[in-house]
C-alpha positions in Angstrom: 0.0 0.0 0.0 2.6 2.6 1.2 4.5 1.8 -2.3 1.5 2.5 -4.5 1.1 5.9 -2.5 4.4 6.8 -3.2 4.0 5.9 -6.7 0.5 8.5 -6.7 2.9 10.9 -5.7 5.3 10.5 -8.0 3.3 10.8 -10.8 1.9 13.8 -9.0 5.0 15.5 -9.2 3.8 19.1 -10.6 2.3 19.3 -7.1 5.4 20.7 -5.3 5.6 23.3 -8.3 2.5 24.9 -7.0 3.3 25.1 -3.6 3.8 28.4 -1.6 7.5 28.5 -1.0 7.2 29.8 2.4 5.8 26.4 3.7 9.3 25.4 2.8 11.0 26.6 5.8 10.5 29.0 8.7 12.5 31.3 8.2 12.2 32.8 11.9 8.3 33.1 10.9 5.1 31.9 12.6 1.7 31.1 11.3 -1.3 32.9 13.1 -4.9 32.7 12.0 -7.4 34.8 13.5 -11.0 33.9 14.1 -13.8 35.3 14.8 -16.8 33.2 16.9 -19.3 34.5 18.9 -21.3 34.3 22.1 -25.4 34.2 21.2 -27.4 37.2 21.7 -31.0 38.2 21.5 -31.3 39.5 17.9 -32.1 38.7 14.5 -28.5 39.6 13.0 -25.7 41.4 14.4 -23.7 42.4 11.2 -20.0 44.1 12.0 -18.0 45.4 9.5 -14.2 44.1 9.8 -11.6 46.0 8.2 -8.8 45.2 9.3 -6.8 43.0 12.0 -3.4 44.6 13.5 -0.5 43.2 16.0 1.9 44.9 18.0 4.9 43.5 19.8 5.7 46.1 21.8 3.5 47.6 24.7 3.3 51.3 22.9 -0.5 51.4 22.0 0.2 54.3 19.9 3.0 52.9 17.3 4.4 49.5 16.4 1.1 48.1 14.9 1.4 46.0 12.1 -1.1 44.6 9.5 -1.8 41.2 8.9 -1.7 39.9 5.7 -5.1 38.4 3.6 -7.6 40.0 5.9 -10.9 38.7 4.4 -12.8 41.9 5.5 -16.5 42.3 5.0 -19.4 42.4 7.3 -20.4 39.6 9.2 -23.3 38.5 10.8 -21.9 37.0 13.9 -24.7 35.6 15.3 -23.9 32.7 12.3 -21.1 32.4 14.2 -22.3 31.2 17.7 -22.3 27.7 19.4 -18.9 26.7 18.3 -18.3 28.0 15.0 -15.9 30.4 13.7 -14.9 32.1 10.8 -10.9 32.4 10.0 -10.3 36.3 9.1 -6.4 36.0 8.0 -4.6 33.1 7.8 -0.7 35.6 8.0 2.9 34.5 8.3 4.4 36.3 11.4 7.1 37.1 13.2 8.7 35.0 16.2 8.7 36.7 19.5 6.0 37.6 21.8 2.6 39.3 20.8 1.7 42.3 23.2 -1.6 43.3 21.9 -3.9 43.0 18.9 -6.3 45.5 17.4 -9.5 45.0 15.5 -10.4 47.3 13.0 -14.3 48.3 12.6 -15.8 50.1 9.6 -18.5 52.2 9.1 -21.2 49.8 8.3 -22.4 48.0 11.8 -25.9 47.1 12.2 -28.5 45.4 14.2 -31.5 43.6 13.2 -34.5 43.0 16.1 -37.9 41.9 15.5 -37.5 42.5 11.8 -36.3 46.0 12.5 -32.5 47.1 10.9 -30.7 49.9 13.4 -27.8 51.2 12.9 -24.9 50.5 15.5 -23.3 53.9 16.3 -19.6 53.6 17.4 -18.1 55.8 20.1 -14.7 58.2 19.1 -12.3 55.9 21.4 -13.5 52.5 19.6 -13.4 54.5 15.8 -9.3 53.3 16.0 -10.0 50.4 16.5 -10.7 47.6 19.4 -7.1 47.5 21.6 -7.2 43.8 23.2 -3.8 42.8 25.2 -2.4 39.8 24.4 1.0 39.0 26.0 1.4 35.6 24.2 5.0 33.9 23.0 4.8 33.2 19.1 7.4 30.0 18.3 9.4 29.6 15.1 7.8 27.1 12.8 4.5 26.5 14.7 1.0 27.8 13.5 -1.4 29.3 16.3 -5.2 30.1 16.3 -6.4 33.1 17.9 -9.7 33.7 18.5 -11.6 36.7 18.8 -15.1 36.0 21.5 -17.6 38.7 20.6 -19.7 38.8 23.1 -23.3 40.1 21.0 -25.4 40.4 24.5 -22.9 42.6 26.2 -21.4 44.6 23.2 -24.9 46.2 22.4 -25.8 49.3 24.6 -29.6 50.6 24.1 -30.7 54.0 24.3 -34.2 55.5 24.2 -37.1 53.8 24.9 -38.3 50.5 23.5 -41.5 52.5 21.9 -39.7 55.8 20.6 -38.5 56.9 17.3 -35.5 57.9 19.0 -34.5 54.1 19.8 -30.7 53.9 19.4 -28.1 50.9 19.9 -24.3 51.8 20.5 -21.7 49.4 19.5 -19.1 49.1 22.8 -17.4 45.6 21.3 -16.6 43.0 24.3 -14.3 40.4 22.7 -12.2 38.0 24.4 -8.9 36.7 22.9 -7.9 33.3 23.3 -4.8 31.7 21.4 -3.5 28.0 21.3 -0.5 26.5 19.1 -2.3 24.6 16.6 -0.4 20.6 16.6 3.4 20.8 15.6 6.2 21.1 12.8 8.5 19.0 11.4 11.7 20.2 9.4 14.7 19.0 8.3 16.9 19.4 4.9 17.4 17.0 2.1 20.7 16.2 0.2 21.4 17.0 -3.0 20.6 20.7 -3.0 20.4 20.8 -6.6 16.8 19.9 -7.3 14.1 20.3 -5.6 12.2 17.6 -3.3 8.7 17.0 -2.7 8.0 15.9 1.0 4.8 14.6 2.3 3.4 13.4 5.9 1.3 10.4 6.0 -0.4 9.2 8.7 -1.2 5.5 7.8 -2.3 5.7 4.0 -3.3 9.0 4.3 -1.0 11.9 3.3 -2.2 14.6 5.4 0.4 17.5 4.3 2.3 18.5 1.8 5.8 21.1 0.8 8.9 20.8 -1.0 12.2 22.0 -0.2 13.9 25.3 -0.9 17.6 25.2 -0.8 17.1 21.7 0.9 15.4 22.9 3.4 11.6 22.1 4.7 8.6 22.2 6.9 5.7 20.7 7.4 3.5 23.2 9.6 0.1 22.3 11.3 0.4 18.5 12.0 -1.6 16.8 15.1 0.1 15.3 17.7 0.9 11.5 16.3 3.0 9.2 14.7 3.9 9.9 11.1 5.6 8.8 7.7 7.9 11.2 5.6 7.9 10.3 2.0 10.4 11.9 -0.3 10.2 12.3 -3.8 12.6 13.7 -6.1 11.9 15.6 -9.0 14.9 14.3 -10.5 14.6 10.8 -11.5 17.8 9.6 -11.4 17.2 9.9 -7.6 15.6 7.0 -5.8 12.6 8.2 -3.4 13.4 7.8 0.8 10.6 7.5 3.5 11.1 7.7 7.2 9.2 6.2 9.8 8.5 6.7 13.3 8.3 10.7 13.2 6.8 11.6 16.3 5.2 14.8 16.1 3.8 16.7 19.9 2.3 20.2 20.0 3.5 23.1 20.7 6.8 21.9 19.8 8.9 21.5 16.6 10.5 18.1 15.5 13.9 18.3 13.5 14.5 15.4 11.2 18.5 14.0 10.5 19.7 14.9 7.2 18.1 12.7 4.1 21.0 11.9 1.4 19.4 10.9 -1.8 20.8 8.4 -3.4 20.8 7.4 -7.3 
C-alpha cells in the first residue's frame, strides 16, 4: 500500500511546483490565524464590518502596529457564528517573538436587526481606532497558532431610548475575548542534494495529510496533530531514488527536527 502511494505521488509530481515557498522553511516566521466566533445574543443579525486586523509586539499602544496579511474583510453576521463556530479572518505569516496586543479594526457599516427592524450600530470616538485587546502571548518559530476573537453580542450592544420611541438607538461598545492556542506541531529537516528540488509529504497511515517541498534543501511541514507519522520523499529528478522515514513523532507546541536525508541514485 505505502509503495503505491508513493508511486501516486510520484506521478503527481507538478504538485510541489504549485506550492507556496514559504511552507518550505521557517524562516524565523510563525503562522497565526485569527478567528472570529461568537457568544449568542438576543437578535435577529448582528452584522459588524471588519476592516482590518493589526499586531503589536511592543507595549506602545500608539506605534508598532502591524497589519496582517489576507484579511478577508466584509461584514459579518456573527450571530452565524455562535455555538462553536468560527470564521478564519487572516490566515498571516508572522514574526517570532512575543505578541503584546492586537487590534481589531471596525468600519463604518455596523448594524443590528430586532424583531424584523435594521438599526444602525453607532460607534463611540475611542473604539473609531480600532478595538485595543492585550495579548501578552510567545509566538514560536515554525508553529502555526489560532487566535480567537469571543464577541460577546449580549454585552457589546448598549440601548438607548425607549423601546417604543422613534429615537431608539443601539451603541456598539465591542466585548471580545482573545484566546490563542498552538495549533499541533512542525516538522523540518533538509534533504541532500541541493540541486533539485524535493517533494515531501506526511502520512499518517495511508493518508498523506500535508504536503511542501524544499527550498535550498530545506523544509517544513507546519500544522500537524500530535501523532505518529511517515515522511515520504520524492525527487523531482529521477535519477534519484525516493526515501521514506518512519517513526516521526510529532507533539504540540513543539517542533521536531529530522536528521539529514542523502538521496541516493
Amino acid at each position: 500500500m505505502k509503495t503505491r502511494i508513493l508511486l501516486l505521488l510520484a506521478t503527481a509530481g507538478v504538485f510541489f511546483l504549485s506550492c507556496d515557498k514559504n511552507d518550505a522553511s521557517s524562516n524565523g516566521k510563525a503562522k497565526l490565524q485569527v478567528a472570529l466566533t461568537d457568544d449568542p445574543g438576543n437578535y435577529d443579525e448582528v452584522n459588524i464590518d471588519v476592516r482590518d486586523v493589526r499586531i503589536n509586539y511592543s507595549n506602545d499602544t500608539a506605534n508598532g502596529w502591524t497589519s496582517l496579511a489576507g484579511v478577508r474583510t466584509g461584514v459579518y453576521d456573527i450571530l452565524r457564528l455562535a455555538n462553536g463556530r468560527d470564521t478564519i479572518l487572516t490566515d498571516a505569516q508572522i514574526n517570532s517573538g512575543k505578541i503584546q496586543q492586537i487590534r481589531l479594526i471596525l468600519g463604518p457599516n455596523n448594524n443590528v436587526k430586532l424583531n424584523g427592524q435594521t438599526y444602525p450600530l453607532q460607534t463611540p470616538s475611542a473604539q473609531q481606532s480600532g478595538l485595543k485587546i492585550k495579548l501578552n502571548q510567545d509566538v514560536t518559530e515554525g508553529l502555526t497558532y489560532k487566535l480567537l476573537l469571543d464577541f460577546d453580542a449580549s454585552r457589546s450592544i448598549v440601548q438607548t431610548g425607549n423601546n417604543n420611541s422613534n429615537n431608539q438607538k443601539y451603541i456598539l461598545k465591542p466585548v471580545i475575548r482573545a484566546t490563542m492556542e498552538a495549533i499541533g506541531g512542525s516538522v523540518r529537516g533538509f534533504v541532500l542534494p541541493t540541486s533539485f528540488a524535493t517533494a515531501v509529504y506526511a502520512l499518517n497511515g495511508t493518508d498523506t495529510v500535508a504536503g511542501t517541498y524544499t527550498v535550498n534543501g530545506g523544509y517544513m511541514l507546519k500544522g500537524l496533530t500530535t501523532g505518529s507519522y511517515t515522511l515520504a520523499f520524492v525527487p523531482s529528478d529521477n535519477s534519484y531514488q525516493k526515501q521514506t522515514r518512519t517513526g516521526v513523532n510529532v507533539t504540540t507546541n513543539n517542533v521536531t527536527t529530522i536528521d539529514t536525508v542523502r538521496l541516493v541514485r
